[in-house]
C-alpha positions as CSV (number, residue, x, y, z in Angstrom):
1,X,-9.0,-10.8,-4.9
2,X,-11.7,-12.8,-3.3
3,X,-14.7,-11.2,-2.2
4,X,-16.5,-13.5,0.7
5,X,-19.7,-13.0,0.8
6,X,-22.4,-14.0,4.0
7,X,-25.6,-14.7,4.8
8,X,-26.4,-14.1,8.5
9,X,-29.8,-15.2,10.0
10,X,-30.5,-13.7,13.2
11,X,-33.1,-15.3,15.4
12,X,-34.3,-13.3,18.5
13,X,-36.3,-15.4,20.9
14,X,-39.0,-13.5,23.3
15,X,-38.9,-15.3,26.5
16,X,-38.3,-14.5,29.4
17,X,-35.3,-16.0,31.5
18,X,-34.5,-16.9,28.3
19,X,-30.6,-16.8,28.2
20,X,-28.8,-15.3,24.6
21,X,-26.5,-18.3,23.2
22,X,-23.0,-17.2,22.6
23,X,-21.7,-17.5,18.8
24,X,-20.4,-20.5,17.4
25,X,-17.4,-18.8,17.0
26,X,-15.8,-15.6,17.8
27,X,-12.9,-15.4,15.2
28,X,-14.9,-13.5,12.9
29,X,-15.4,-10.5,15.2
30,X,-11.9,-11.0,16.6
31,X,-10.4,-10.0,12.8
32,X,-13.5,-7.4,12.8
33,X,-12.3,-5.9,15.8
34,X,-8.6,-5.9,14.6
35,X,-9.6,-4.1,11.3
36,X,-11.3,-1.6,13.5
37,X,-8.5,-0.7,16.1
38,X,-5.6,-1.0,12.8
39,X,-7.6,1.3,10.7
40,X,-7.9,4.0,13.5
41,X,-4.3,3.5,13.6
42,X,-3.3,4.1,9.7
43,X,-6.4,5.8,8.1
44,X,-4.8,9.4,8.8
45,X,-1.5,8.4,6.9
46,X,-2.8,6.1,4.0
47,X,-5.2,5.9,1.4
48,X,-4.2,2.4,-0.1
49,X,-3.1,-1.2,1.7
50,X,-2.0,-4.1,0.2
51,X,-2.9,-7.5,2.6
52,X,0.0,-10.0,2.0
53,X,-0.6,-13.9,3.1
54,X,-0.8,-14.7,7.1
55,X,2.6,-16.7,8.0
56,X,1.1,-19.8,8.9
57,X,1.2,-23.5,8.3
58,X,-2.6,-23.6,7.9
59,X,-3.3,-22.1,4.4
60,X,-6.8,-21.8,5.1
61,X,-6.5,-20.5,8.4
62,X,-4.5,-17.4,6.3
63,X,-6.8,-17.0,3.4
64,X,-9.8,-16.8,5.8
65,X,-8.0,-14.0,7.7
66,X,-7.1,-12.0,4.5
67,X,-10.1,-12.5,2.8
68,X,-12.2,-10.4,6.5
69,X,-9.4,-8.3,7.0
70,X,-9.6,-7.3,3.2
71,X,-13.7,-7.5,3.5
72,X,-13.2,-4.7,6.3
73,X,-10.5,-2.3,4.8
74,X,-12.5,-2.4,1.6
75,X,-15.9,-0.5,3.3
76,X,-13.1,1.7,5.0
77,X,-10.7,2.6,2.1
78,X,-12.8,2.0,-1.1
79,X,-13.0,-0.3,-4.1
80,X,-9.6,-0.1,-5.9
81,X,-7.3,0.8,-2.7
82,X,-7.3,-2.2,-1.4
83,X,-5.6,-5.2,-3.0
84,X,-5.7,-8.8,-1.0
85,X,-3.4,-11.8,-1.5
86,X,-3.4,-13.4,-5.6
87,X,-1.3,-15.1,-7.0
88,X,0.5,-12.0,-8.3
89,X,1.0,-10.6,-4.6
90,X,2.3,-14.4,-3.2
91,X,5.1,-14.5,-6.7
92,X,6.2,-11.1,-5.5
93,X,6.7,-13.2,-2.0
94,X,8.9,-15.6,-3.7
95,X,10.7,-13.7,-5.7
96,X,11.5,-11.3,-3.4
97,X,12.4,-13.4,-0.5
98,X,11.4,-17.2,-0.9
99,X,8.8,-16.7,1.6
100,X,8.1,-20.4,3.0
101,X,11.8,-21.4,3.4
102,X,12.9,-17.8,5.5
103,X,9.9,-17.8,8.1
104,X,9.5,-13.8,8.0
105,X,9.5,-10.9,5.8
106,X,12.0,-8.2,6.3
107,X,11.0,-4.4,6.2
108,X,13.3,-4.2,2.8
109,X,11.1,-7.0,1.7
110,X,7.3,-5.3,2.6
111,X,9.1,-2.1,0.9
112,X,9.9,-3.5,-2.3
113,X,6.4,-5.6,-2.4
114,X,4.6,-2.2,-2.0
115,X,6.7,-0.1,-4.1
116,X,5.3,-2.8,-6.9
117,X,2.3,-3.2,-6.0
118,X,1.7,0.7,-5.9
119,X,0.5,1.1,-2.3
120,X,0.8,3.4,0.5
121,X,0.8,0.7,3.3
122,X,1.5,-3.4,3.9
123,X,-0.2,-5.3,6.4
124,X,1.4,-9.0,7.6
125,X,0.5,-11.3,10.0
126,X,1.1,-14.4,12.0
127,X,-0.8,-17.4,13.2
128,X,0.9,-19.6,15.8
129,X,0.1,-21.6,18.3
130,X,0.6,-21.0,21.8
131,X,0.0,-23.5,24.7
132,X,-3.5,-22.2,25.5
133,X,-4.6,-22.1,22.1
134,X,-3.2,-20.0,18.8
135,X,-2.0,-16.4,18.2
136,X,-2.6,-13.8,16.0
137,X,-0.1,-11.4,15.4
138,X,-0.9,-8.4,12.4
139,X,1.3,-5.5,11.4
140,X,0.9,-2.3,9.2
141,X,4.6,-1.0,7.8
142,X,4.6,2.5,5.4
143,X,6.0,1.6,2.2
144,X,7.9,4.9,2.2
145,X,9.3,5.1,5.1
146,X,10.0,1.5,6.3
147,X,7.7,2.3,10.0
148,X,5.5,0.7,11.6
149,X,2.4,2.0,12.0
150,X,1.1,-0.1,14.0
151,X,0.6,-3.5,15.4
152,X,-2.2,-5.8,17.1
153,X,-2.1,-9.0,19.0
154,X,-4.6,-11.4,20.4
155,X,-5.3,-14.9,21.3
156,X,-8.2,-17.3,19.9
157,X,-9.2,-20.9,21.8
158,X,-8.1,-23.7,20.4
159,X,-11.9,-24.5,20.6
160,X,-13.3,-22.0,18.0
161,X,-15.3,-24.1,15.5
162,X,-14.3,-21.5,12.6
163,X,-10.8,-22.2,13.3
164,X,-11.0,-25.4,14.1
165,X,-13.0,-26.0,10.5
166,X,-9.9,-23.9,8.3
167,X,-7.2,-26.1,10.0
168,X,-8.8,-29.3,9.0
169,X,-9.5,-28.2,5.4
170,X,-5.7,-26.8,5.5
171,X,-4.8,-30.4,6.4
172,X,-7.1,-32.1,3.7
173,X,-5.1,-30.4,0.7
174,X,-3.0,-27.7,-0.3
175,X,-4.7,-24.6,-1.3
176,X,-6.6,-24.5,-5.0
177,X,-5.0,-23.2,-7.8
178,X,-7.3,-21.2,-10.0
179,X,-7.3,-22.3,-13.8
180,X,-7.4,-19.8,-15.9
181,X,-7.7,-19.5,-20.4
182,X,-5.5,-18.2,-22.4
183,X,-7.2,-15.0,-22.3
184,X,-7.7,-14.9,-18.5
185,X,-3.8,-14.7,-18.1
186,X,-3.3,-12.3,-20.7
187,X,-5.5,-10.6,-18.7
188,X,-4.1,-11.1,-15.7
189,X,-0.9,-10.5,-17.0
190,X,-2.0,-6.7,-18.5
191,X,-3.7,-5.8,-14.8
192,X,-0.4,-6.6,-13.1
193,X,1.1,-3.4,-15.0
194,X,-1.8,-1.4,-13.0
195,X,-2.5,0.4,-16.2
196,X,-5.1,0.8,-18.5
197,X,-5.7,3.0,-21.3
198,X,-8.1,4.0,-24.3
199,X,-9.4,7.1,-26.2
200,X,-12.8,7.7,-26.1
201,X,-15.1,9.9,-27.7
202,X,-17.1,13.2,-27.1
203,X,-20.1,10.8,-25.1
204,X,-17.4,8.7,-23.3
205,X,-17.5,5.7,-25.4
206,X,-14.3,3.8,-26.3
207,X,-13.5,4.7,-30.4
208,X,-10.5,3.3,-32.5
209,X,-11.4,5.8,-35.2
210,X,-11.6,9.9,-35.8
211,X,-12.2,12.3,-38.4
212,X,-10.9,15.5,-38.9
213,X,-12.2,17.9,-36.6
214,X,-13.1,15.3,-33.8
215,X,-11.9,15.9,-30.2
216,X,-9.1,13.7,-29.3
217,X,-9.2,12.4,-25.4
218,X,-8.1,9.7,-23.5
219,X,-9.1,7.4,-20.8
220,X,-6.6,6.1,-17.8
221,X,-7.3,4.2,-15.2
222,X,-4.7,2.7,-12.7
223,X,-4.9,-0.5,-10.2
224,X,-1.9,1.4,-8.7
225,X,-1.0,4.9,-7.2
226,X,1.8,6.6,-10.3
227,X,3.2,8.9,-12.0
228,X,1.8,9.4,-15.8
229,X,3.7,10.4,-19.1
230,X,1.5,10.8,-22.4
231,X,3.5,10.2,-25.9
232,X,1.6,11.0,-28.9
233,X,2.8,9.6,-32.2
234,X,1.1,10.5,-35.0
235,X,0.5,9.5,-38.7
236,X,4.1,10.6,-39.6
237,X,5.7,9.1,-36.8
238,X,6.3,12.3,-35.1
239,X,6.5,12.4,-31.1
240,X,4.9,14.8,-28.8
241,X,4.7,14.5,-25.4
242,X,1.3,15.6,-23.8
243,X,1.4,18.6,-21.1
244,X,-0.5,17.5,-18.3
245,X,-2.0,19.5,-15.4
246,X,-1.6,16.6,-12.8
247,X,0.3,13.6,-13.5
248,X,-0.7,11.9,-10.6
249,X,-3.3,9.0,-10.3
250,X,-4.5,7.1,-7.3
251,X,-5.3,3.6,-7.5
252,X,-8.9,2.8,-8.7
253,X,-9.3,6.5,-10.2
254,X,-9.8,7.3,-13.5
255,X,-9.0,10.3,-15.7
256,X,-9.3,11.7,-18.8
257,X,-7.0,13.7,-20.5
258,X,-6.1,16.7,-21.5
259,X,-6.8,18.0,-18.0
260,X,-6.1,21.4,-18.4
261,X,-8.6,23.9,-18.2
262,X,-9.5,25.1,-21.5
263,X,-7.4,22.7,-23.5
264,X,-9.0,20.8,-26.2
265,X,-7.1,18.9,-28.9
266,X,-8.7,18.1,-32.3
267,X,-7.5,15.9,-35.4
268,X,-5.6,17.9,-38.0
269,X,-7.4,18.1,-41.5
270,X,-5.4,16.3,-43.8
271,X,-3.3,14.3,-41.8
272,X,-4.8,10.7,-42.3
273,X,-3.7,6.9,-41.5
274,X,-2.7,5.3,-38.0
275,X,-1.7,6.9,-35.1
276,X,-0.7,6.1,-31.2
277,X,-0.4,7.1,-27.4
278,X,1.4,5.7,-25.2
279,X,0.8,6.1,-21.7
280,X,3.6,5.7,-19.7
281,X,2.9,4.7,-15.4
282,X,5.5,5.0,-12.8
283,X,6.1,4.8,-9.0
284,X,7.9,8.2,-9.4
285,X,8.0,10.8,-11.8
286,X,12.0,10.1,-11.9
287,X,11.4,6.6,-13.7
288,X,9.4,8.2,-16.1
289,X,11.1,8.8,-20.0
290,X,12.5,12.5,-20.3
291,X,10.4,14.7,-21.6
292,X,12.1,16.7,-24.2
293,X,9.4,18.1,-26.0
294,X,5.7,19.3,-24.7
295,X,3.0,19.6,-27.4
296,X,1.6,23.2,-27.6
297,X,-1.4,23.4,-25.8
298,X,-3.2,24.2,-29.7
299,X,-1.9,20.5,-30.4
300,X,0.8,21.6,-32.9
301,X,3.2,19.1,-34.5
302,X,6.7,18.4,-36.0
303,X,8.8,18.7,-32.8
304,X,11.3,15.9,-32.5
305,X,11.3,13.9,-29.6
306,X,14.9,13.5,-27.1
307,X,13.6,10.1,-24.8
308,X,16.0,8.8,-22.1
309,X,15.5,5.3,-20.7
310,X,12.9,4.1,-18.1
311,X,12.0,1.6,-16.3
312,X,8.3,2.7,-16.2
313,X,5.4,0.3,-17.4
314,X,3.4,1.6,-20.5
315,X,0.0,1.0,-22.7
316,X,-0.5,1.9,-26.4
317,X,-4.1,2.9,-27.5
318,X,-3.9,2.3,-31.2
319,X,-6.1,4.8,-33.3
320,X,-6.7,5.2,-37.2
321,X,-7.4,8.4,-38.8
322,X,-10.1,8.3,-41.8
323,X,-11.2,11.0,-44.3
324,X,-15.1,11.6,-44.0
């Protein structure tokens, strides 16, 4: 997601008679305004949006609207619940329903994007023109339940010098693809899962060794609400699943488990060499593996493990344990 960034100068005049200059342009406070009156609307019923690409013909035009709109809902909603259009977001588009050649996106379609992007709420719009000038047209639809939370329309003159400016750069050339390294997309491609993962010590510092006696935790943190399963595999290749207080993460948050009260696990003396968790994030605790069997809240080992198929993403923090 871009983050735009401004630099306004403000330069009062003391005369009198003196008349105050209107702006240059008036889009920006137009898409301020339509922030404002769609976040009174949803704010009650959501806690995360995802802003999808403004059917247009002027690419600019709809990156310059996402980019406010996404500038707005960010101070409103926090860092982390609010994800803009990427190029992950506009290949969910096309795959899901070959965006540019259909004209519109059905309410199946904004409920499958959301379901995978992990968000409460969708927001779409349109840019037309009309014969006095163009047309905005922006919609919120609940994931969930497929309804419209609301929706917001107004008009901008053909003579606003922002919009005028984004329709001629839209005309100049098609809109930049980023390059990105090797590393970059494997990074990229990890982030799209939403999940991350990594066991940390007693200070909060990331660790890929323990000793007996040492406390075992782990980090998650989620780009996406979910549902969390915790597998731990240890030296012998034995499988326990972690019994968790709340399985439930919001998007941006980060947690550390165990998260019971009271519960601490620590590594078993004499049991050395390479061990494993795997963190498993769905959009519902149905599409999570099966649980068979819950490690004891003392950390006990030797129960086998009875997993059924998922469709759930996962990440493996990979651990060593070394004798002193």
């Amino acid at each position: 997601m871009r983050k735009l960034a401004k630099l306004c100068a403000i330069c009062i005049v003391f005369s009198i008679g003196m008349p105050f200059y209107a702006k240059d342009s008036e889009f920006e406070d137009l898409l301020n305004k339509a922030a404002t009156e769609v976040t009174a609307d949803i704010e009650n019923s959501v806690t995360s949006i995802a802003i999808l690409d403004v059917q247009t013909e002027y690419w600019a035009v709809s990156d310059y609207i996402v980019d406010e709109l996404a500038h707005y809902f960010t101070r409103r909603f926090g860092v982390g619940n609010v994800i803009a259009h990427d190029e992950f977001t506009r290949s969910l588009i096309e795959k899901e329903l070959d965006y540019q050649q259909s004209g519109s996106v059905s309410d199946e379609t904004i409920q499958e994007i959301g379901r995978e992007l992990g968000v409460d709420c969708v927001i779409i719009g349109e840019f037309t023109e009309i014969s006095s000038g163009y047309q905005l047209f922006v919609k919120a639809n609940h994931v969930e339940t497929k309804k419209i939370l609301c929706s917001w329309k107004a008009k901008i003159k053909k003579t606003d010098k922002e919009v005028k400016f984004q329709i001629e750069k839209s005309k100049k050339g098609s809109r930049p693809v980023a390059q990105v390294s090797s590393k970059q997309k494997n990074q990229s491609q990890k982030s799209t899962t939403g999940l991350m993962a990594s066991m940390i010590n007693e200070n909060g510092d990331d660790v890929s060794v323990l000793y007996p006696a040492d406390i075992i935790r782990f980090r998650v943190s989620s780009e996406k609400n979910a549902y969390l399963a915790i597998l731990c595999i240890d030296a012998k290749g034995d499988e326990e699943w972690l019994p968790i207080q709340n399985n439930y993460i919001r998007a941006g948050e980060s947690r550390i488990f165990p998260d019971i009260p009271g519960a601490v696990l620590r590594v078993d003396e004499g049991m050395f060499g390479d061990e494993q968790v795997v963190v498993y994030a769905a959009n519902t605790e149905e599409e999570l593996p099966n649980r068979k069997s819950i490690m004891a809240i003392n950390g006990s080992r030797g129960l086998s493990l009875v997993s059924g198929s998922t469709s759930a993403v996962k990440e493996t923090i990979n651990y060593t344990i070394k004798r002193r």
